[in-house]
TORVOLUM-899970 format. One record per residue (C-alpha): x, z, y. Coordinates in steps of 0.05 Angstrom, whole numbers, plus 5000, padded with zeros to 4 digits. Layout:
BEGIN
<<X, Z, Y>>;
...
end
This chain:
BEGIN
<<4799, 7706, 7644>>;
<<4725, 7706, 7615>>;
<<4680, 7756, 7645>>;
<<4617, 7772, 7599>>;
<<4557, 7816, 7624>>;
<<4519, 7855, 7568>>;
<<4450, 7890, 7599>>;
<<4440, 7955, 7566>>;
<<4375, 7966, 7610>>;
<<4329, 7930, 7667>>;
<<4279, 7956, 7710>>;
<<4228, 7920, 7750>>;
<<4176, 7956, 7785>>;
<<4141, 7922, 7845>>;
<<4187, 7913, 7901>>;
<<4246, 7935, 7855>>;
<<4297, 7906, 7809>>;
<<4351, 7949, 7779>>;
<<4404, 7927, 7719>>;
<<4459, 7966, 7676>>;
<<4509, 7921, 7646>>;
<<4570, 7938, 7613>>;
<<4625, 7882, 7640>>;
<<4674, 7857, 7587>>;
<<4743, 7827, 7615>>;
<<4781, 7777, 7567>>;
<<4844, 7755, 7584>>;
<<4860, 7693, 7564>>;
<<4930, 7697, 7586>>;
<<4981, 7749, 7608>>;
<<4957, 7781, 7671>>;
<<5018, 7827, 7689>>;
<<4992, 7840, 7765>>;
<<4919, 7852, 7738>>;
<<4883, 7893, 7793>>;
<<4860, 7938, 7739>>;
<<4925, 7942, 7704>>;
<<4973, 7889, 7663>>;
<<4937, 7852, 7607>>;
<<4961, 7818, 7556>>;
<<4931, 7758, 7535>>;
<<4876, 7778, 7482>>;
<<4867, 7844, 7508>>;
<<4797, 7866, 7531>>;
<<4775, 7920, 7584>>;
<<4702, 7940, 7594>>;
<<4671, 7965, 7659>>;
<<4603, 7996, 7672>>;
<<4569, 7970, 7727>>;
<<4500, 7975, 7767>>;
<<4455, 7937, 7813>>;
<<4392, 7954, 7847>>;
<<4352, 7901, 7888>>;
<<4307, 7920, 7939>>;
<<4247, 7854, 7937>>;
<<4199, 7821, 7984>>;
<<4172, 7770, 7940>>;
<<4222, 7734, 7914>>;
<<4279, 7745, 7970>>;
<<4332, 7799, 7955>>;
<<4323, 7843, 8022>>;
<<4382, 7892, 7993>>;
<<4432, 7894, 7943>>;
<<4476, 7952, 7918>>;
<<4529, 7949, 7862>>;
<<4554, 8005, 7829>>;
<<4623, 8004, 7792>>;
<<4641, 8052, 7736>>;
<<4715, 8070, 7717>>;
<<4754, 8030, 7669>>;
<<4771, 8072, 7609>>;
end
């Protein structure tokens, strides 16, 4: 399986971070028990998917991910 993470927009505002990716799922080989569903190998799925990142400096003080449907 390769996982690839395309950003479609970032935020940073002081004492914020926030990022909206679109996740792309490639299966290299037959996944037949896939969580998301049976894959064959060269099939794709794409996920949205959000974080936001509460800052103090440079140390992550909270994290929350957001996971879109598959289509």
């Amino acid at each position: 399986m390769q996982i690839d993470l395309l950003p479609s927009s970032i935020l940073v505002k002081p004492g914020v971070t926030a990022v909206e990716v679109e996740r792309v799922l490639h299966a290299k080989t037959d996944l037949p028990d896939f969580l998301l569903g049976p894959m064959k190998a060269g099939d794709k799925a794409s996920m949205p998917m959000a974080a936001v990142y509460h800052m103090a400096g440079d140390l992550i003080t909270r994290a929350r991910i957001y996971w879109g449907r598959c289509p």
